[in-house]
N, CA, C and O atoms as a printed pandas DataFrame, in Angstrom:
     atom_number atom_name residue_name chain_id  residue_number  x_coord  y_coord  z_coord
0              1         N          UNK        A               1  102.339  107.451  -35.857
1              2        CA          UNK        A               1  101.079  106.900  -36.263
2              3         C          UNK        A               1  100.839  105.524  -35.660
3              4         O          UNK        A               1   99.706  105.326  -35.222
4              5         N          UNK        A               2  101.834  104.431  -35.560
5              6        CA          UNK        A               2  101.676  103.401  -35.067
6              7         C          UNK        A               2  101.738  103.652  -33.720
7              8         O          UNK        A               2  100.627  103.306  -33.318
8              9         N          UNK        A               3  102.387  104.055  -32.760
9             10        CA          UNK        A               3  101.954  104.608  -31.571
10            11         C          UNK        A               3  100.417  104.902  -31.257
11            12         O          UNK        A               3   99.803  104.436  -30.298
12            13         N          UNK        A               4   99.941  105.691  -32.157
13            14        CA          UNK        A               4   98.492  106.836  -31.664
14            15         C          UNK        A               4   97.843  105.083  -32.048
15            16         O          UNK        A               4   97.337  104.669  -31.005
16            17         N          UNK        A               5   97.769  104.417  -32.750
17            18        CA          UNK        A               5   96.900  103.369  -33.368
18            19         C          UNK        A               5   97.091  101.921  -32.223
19            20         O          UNK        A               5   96.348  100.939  -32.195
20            21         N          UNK        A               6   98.174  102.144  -31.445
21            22        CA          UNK        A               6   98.183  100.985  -30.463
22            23         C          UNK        A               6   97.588  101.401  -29.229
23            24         O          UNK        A               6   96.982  100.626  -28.488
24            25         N          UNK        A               7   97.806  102.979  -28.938
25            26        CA          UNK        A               7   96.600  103.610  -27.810
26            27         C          UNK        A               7   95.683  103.831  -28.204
27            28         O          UNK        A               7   95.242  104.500  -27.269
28            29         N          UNK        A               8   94.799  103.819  -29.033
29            30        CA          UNK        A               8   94.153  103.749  -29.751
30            31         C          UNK        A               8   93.173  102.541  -29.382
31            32         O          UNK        A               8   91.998  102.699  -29.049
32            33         N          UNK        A               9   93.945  101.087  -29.508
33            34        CA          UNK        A               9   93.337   99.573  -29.292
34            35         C          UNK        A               9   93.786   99.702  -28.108
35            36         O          UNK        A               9   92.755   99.952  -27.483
36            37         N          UNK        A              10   94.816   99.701  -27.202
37            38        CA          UNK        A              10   94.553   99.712  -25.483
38            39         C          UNK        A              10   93.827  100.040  -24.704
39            40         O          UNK        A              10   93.503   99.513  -23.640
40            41         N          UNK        A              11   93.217  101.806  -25.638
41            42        CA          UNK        A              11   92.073  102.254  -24.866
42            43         C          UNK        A              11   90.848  101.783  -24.705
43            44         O          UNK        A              11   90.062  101.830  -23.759
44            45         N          UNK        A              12   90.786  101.224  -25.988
45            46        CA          UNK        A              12   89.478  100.019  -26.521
46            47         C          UNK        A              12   89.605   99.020  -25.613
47            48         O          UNK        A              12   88.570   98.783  -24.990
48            49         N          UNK        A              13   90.672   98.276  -25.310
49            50        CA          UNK        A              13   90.861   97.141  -24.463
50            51         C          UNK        A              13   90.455   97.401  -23.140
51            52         O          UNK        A              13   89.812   96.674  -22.383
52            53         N          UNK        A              14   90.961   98.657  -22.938
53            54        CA          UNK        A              14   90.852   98.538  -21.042
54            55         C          UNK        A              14   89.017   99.154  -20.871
55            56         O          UNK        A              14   88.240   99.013  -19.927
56            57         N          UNK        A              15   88.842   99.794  -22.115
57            58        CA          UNK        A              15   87.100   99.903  -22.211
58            59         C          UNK        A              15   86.205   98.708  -22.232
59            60         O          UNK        A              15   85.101   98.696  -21.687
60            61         N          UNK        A              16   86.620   97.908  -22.752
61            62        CA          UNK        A              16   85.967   96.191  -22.498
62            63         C          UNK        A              16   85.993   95.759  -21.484
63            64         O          UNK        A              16   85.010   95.391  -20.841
64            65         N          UNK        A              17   86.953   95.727  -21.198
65            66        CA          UNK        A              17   87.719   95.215  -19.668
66            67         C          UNK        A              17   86.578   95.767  -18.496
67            68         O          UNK        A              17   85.973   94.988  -17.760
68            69         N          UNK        A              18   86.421   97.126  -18.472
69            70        CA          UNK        A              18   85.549   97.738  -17.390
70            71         C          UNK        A              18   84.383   97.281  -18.073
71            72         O          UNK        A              18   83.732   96.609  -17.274
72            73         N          UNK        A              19   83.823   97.337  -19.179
73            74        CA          UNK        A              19   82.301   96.781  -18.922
74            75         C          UNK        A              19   82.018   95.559  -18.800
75            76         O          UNK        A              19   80.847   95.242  -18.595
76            77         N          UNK        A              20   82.866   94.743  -18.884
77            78        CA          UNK        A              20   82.475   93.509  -18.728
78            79         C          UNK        A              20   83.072   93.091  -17.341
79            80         O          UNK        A              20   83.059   91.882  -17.113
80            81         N          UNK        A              21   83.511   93.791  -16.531
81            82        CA          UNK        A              21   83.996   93.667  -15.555
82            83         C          UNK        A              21   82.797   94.071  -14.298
83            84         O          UNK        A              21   82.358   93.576  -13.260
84            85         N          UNK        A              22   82.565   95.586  -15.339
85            86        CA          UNK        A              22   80.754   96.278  -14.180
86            87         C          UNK        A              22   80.164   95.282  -14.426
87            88         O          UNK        A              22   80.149   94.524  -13.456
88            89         N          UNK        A              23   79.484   94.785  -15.579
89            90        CA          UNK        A              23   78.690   93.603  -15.912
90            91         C          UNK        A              23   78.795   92.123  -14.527
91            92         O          UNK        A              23   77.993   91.905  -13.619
92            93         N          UNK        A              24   80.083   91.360  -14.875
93            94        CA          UNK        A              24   80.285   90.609  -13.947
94            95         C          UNK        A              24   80.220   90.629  -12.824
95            96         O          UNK        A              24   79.772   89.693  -12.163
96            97         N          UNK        A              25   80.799   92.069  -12.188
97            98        CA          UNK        A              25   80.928   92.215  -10.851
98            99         C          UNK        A              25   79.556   92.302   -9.937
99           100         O          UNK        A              25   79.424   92.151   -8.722
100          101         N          UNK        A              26   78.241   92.706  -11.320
101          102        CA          UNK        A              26   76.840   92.574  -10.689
102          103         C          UNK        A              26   76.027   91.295  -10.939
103          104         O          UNK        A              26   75.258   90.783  -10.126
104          105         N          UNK        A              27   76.284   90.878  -12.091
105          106        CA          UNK        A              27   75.300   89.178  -12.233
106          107         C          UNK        A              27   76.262   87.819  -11.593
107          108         O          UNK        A              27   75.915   86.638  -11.606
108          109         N          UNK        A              28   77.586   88.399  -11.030
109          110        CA          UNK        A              28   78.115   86.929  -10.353
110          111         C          UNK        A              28   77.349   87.068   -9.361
111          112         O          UNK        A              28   76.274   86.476   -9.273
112          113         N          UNK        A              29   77.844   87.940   -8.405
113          114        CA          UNK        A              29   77.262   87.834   -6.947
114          115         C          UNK        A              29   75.564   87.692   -6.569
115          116         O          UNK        A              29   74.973   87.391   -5.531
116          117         N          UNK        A              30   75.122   88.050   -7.903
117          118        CA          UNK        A              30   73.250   87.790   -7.606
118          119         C          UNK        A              30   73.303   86.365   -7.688
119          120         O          UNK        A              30   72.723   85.595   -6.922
120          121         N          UNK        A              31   74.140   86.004   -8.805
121          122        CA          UNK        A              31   74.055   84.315   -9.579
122          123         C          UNK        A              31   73.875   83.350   -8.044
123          124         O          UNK        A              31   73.034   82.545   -7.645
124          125         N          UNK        A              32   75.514   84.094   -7.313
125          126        CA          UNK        A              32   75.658   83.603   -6.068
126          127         C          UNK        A              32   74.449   83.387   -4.843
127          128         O          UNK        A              32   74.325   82.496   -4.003
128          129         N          UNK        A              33   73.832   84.299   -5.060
129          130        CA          UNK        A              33   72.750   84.819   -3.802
130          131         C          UNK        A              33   71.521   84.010   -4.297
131          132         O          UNK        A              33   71.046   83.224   -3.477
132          133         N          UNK        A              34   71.001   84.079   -5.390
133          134        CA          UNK        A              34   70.286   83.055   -6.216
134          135         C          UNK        A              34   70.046   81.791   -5.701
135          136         O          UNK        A              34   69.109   81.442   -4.983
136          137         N          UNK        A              35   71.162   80.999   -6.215
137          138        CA          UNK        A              35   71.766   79.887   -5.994
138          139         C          UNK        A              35   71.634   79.687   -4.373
139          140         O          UNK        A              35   71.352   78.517   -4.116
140          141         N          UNK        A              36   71.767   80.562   -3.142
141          142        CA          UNK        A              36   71.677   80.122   -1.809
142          143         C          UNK        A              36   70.419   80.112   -1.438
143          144         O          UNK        A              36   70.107   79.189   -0.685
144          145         N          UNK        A              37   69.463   80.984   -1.788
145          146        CA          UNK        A              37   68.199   80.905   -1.853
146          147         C          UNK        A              37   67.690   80.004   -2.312
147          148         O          UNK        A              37   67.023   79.330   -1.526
148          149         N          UNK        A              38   67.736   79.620   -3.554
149          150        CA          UNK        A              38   66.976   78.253   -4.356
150          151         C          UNK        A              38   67.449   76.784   -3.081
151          152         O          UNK        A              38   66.705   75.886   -2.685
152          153         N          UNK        A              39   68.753   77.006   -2.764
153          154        CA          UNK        A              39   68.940   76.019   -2.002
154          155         C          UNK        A              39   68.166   75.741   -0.475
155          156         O          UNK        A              39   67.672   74.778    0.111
156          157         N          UNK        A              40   68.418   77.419   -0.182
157          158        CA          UNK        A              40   67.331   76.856    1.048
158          159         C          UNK        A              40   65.951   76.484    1.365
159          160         O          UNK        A              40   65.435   75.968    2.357
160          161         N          UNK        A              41   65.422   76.966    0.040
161          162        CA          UNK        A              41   64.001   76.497    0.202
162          163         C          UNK        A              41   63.756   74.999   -0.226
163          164         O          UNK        A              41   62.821   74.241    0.033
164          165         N          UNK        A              42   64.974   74.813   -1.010
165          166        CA          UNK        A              42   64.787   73.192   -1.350
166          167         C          UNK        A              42   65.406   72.483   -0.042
167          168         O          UNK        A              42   65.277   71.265    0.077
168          169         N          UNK        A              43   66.087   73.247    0.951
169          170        CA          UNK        A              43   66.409   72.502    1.891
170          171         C          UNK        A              43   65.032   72.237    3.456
171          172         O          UNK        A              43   65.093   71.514    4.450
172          173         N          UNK        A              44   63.773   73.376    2.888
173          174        CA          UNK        A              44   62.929   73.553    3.705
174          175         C          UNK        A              44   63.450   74.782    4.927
175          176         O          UNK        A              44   62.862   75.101    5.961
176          177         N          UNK        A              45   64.274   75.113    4.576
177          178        CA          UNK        A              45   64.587   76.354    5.506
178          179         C          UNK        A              45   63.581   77.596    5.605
179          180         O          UNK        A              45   63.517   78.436    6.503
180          181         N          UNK        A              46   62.915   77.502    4.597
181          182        CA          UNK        A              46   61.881   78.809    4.891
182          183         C          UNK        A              46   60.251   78.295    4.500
183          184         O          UNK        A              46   59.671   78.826    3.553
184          185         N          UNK        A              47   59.614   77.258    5.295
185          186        CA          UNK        A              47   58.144   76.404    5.825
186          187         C          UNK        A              47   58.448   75.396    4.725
187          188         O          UNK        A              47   59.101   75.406    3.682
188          189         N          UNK        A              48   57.634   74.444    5.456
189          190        CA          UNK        A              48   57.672   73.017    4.882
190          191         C          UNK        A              48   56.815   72.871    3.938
191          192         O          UNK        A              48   57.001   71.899    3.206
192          193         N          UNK        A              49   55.615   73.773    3.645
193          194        CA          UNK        A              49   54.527   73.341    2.388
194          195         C          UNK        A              49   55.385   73.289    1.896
195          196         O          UNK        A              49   56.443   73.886    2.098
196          197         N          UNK        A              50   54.918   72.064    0.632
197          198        CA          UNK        A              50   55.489   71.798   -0.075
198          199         C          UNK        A              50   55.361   72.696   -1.574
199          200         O          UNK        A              50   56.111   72.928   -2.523
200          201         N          UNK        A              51   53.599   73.134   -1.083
201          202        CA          UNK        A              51   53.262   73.939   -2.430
202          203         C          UNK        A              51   54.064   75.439   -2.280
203          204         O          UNK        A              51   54.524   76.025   -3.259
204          205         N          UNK        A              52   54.148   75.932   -0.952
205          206        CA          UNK        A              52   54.874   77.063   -0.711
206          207         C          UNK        A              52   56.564   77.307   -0.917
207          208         O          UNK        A              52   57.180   78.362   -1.067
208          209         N          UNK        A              53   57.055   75.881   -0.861
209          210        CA          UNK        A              53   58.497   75.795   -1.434
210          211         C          UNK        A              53   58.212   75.647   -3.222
211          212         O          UNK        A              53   58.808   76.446   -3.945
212          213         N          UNK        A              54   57.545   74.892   -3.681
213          214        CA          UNK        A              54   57.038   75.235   -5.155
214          215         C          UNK        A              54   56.821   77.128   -5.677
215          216         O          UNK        A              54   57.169   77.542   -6.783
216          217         N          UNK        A              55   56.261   77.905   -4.711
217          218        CA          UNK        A              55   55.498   78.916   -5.443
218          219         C          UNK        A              55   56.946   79.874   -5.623
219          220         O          UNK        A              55   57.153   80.555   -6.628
220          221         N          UNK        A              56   57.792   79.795   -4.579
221          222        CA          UNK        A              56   58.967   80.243   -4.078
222          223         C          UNK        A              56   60.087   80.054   -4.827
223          224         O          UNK        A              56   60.948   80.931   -4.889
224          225         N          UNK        A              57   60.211   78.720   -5.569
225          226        CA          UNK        A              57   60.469   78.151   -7.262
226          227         C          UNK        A              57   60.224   78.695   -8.278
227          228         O          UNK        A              57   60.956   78.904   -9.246
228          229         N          UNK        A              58   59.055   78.978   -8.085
229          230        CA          UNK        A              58   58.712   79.821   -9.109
230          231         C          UNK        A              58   58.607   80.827   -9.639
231          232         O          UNK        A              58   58.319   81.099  -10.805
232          233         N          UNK        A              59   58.964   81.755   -8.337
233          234        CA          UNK        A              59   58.919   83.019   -8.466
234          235         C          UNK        A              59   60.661   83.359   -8.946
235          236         O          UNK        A              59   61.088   84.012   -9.898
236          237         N          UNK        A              60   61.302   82.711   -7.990
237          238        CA          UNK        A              60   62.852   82.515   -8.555
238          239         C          UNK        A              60   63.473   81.914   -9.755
239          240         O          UNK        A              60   64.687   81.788   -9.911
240          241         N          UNK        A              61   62.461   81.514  -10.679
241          242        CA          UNK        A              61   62.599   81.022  -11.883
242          243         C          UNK        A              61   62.551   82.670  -12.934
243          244         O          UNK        A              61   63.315   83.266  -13.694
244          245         N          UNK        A              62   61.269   82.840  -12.421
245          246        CA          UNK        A              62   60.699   84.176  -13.049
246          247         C          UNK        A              62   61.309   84.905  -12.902
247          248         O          UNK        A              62   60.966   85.784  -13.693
248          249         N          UNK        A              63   62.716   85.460  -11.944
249          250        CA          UNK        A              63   63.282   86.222  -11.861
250          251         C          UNK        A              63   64.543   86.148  -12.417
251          252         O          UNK        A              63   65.280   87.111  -12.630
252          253         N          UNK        A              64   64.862   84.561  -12.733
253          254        CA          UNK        A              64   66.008   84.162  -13.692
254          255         C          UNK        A              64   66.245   84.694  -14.781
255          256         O          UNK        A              64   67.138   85.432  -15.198
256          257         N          UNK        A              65   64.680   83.908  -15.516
257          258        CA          UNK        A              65   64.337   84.371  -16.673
258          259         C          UNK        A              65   64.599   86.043  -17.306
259          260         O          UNK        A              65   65.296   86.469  -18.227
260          261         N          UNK        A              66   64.026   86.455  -16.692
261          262        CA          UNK        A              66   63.926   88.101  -16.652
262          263         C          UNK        A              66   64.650   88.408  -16.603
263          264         O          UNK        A              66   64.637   89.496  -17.179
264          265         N          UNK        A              67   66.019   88.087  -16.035
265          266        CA          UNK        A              67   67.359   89.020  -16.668
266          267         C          UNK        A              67   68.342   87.945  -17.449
267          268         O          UNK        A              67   69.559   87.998  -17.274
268          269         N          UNK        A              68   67.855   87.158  -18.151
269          270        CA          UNK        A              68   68.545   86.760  -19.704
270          271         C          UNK        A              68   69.151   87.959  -20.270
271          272         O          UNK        A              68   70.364   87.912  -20.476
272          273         N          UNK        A              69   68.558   88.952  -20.537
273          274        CA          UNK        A              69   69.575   89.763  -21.072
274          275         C          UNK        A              69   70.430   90.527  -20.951
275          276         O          UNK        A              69   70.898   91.171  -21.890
276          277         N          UNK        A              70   70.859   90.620  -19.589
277          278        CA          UNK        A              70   72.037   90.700  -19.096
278          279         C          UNK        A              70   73.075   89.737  -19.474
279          280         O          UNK        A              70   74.154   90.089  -19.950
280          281         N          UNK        A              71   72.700   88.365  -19.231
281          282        CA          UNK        A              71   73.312   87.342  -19.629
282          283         C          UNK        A              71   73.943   87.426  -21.092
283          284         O          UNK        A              71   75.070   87.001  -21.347
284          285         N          UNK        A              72   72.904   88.154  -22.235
285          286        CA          UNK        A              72   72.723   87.997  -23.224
286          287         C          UNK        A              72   74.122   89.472  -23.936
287          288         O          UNK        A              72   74.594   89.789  -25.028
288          289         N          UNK        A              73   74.209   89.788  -22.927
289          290        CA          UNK        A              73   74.779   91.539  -22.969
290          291         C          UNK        A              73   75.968   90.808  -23.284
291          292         O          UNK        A              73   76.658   90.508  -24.258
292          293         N          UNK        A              74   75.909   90.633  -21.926
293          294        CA          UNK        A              74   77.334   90.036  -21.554
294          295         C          UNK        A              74   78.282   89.245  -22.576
295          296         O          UNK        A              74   79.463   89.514  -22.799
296          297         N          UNK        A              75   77.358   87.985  -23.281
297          298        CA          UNK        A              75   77.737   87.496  -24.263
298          299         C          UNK        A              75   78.547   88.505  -25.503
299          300         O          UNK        A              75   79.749   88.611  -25.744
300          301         N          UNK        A              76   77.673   88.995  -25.976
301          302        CA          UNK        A              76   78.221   90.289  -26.619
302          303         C          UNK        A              76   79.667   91.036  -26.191
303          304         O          UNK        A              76   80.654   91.210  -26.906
304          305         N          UNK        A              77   79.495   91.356  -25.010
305          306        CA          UNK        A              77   80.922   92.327  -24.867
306          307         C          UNK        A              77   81.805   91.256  -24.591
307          308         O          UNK        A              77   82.890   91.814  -24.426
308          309         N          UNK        A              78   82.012   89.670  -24.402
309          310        CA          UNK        A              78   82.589   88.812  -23.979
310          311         C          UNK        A              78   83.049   88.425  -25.166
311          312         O          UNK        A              78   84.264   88.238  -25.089
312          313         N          UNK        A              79   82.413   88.121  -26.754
313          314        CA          UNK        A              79   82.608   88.287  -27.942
314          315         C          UNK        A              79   83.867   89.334  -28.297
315          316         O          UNK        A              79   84.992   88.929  -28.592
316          317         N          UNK        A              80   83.430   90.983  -28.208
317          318        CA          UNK        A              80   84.218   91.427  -28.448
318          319         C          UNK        A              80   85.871   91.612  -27.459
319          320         O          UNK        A              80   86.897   92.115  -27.917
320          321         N          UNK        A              81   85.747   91.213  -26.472
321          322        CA          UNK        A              81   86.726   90.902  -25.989
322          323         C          UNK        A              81   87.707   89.488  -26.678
323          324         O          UNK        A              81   88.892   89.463  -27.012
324          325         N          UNK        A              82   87.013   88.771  -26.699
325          326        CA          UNK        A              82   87.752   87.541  -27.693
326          327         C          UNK        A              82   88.239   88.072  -28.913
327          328         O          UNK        A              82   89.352   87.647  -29.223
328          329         N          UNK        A              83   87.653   88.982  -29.789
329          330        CA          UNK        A              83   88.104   89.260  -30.789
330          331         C          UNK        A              83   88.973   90.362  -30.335
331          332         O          UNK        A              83   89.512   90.796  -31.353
332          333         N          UNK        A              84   89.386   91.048  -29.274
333          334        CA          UNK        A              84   90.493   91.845  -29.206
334          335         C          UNK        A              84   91.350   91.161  -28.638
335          336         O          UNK        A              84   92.324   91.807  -28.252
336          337         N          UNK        A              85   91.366   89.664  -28.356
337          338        CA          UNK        A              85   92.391   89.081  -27.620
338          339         C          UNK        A              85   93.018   89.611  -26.360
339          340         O          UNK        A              85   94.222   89.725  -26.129
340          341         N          UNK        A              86   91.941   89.934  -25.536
341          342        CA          UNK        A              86   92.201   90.261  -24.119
342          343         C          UNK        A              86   91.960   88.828  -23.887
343          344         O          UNK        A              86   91.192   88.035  -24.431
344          345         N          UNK        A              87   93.129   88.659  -22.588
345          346        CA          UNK        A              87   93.063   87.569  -22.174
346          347         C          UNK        A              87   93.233   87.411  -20.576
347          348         O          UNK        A              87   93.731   86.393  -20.093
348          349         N          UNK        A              88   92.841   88.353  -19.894
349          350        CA          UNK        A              88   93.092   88.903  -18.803
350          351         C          UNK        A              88   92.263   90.422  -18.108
351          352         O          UNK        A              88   91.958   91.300  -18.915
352          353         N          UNK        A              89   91.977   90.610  -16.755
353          354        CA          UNK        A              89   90.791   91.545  -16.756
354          355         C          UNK        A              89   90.923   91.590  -14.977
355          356         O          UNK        A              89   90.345   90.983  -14.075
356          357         N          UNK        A              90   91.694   92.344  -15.011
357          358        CA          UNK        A              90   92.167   92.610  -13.544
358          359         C          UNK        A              90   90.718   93.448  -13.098
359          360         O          UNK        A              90   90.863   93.443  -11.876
360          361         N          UNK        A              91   89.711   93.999  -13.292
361          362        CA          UNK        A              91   88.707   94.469  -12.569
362          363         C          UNK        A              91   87.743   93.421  -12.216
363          364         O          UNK        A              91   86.700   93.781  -11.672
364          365         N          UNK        A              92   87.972   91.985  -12.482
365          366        CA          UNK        A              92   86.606   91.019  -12.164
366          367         C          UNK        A              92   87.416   89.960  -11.879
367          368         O          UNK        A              92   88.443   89.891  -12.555
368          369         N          UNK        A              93   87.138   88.709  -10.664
369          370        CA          UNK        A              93   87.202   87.605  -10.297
370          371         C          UNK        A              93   86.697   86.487  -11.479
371          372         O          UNK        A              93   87.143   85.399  -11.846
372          373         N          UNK        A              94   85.443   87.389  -11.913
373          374        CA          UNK        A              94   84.940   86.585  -12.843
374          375         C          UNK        A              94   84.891   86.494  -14.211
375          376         O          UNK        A              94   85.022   87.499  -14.910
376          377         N          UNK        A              95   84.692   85.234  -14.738
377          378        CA          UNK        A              95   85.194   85.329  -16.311
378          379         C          UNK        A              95   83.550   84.694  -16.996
379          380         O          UNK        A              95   82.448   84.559  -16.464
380          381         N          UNK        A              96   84.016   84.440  -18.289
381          382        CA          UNK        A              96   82.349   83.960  -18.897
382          383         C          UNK        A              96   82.213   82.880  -18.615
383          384         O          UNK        A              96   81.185   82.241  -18.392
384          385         N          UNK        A              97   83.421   82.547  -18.603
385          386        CA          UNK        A              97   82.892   80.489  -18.026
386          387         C          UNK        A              97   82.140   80.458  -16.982
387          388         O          UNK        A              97   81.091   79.821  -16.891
388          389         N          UNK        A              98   82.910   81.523  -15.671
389          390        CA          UNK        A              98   82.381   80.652  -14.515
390          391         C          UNK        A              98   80.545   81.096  -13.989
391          392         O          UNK        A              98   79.716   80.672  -13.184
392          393         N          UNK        A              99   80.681   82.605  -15.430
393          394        CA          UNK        A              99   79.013   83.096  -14.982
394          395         C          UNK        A              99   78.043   82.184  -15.845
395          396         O          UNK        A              99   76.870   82.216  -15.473
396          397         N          UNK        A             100   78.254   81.595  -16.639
397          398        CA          UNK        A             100   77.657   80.451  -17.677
398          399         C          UNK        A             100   77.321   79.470  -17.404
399          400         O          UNK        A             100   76.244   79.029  -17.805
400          401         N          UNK        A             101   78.500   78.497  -16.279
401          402        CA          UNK        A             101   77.994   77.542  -15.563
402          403         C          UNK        A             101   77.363   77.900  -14.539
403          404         O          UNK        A             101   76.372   77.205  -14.314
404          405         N          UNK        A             102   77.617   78.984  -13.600
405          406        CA          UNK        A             102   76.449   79.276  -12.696
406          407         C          UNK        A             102   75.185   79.965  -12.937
407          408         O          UNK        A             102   74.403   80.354  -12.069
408          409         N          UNK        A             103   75.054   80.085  -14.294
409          410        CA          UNK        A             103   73.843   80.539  -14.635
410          411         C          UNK        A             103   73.114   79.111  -14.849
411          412         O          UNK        A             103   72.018   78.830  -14.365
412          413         N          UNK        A             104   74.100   78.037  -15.859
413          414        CA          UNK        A             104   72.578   77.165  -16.024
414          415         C          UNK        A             104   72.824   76.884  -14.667
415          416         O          UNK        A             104   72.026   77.603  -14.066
416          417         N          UNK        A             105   73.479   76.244  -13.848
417          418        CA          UNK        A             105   73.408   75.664  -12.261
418          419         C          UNK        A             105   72.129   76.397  -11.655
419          420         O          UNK        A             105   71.289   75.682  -11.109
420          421         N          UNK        A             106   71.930   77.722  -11.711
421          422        CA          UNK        A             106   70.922   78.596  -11.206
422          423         C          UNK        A             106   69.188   77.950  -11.885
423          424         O          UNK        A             106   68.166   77.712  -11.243
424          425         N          UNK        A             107   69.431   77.838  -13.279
425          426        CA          UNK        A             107   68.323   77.437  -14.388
426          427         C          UNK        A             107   67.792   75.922  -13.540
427          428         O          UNK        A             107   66.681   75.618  -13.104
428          429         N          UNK        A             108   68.989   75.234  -13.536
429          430        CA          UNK        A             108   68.343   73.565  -13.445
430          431         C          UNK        A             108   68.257   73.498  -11.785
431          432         O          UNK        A             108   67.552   72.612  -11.303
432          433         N          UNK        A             109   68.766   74.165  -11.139
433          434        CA          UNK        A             109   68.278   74.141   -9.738
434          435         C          UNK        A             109   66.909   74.786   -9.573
435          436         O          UNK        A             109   66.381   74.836   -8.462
């Protein structure tokens, strides 16, 4: 019985593990791509209006916004991972910290 009840929570574990791992493995690398974009238009890499580097802001704001709840998911299965005391997640580079700070980094850029 204690056997079936510890595979039981492993299976649960390595089930967290993969969704928050699919999760990460798709909102880091946008976070990433985001973030190079916002930069180049603030660097003037794609025309110098100034109102056209604004509209280009804005549209990349709007697209921030709009997937909060991914962000918001994430939180959730990142929760229940804390409460199963996984502390480790060999399917992702990435963890909640580092998509959290590059999310607001993404927000205030």
């Amino acid at each position: 019985g204690t056997l079936q009840n510890e595979l039981g929570k492993q299976n649960n574990n390595e089930s967290l593990r993969r969704q928050f791992a699919e999760k990460a493995n798709g909102v880091g690398p946008w976070i990433e791509k985001q973030m190079d974009a916002v930069a180049a238009i603030g660097m003037g890499m794609h025309g110098s209006v100034l109102e056209d580097q604004l509209n280009r802001l804005k549209d990349y704001e709007s697209a921030v916004i709009s997937n909060k709840a991914i962000m918001d998911e994430m939180e959730k299965i990142h929760q229940a991972v804390q409460e199963s005391m996984i502390f480790e997640n060999r399917y992702t580079q990435y963890t909640m910290e580092t998509l959290r700070v590059g999310w607001e980094q993404l927000l205030t850029s």
